[in-house]
N, C-alpha and C positions, 0 to 999 in steps of 0.2 A: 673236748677240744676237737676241733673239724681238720683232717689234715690239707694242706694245701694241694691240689691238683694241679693248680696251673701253673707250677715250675717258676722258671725267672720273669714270666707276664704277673707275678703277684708280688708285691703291689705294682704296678703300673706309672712307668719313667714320669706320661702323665700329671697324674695325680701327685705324685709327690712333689715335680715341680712347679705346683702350683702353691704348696706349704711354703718352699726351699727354693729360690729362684735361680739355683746354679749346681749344675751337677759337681761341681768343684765341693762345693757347701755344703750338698747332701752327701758324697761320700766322707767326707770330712765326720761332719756329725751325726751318720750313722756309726762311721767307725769307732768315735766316743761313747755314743750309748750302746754298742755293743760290747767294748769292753766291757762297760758297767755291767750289765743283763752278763757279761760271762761268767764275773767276779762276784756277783751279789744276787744272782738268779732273781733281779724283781723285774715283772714284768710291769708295765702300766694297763697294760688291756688282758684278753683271754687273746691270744695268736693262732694263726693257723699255722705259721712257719715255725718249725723245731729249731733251725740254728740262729745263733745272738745277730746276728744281722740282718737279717728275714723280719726277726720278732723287731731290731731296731727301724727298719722300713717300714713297716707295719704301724709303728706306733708314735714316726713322722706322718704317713697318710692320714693317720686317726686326728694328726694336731693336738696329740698327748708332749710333743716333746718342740720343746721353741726354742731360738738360739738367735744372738742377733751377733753382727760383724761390726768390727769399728772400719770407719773410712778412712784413708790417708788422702 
């Protein structure tokens, strides 16, 4: 595993919102699947990032993890 160098630029606000169309949504469900990856250490990818949130961002950019919202 490669460690990350580029701090809070990885993954890139970008990228992720182009998975997640709302930073509201993406912390939301990063903060879900990083509970999970804290609780059950599984990852979906190899990560560059060491902590459950980093690895959870990661593996929204990769489009390993989907989530849809109901409308009101």
């Amino acid at each position: 595993m490669s460690k990350n160098e580029e701090g809070l630029r990885y993954p890139s606000i970008d990228d992720l919102l182009e998975t997640i169309d709302s930073k509201y949504k993406l912390a939301y469900t990063s903060a879900i699947r990083a509970k999970i990856i804290k609780e059950k250490e599984d990852y979906m990818i190899e990560a560059k990032c060491s902590k459950p949130v980093g690895i959870a961002l990661e593996e929204i950019a990769a489009r390993k993890i989907t989530i849809s919202f109901e409308k009101k």
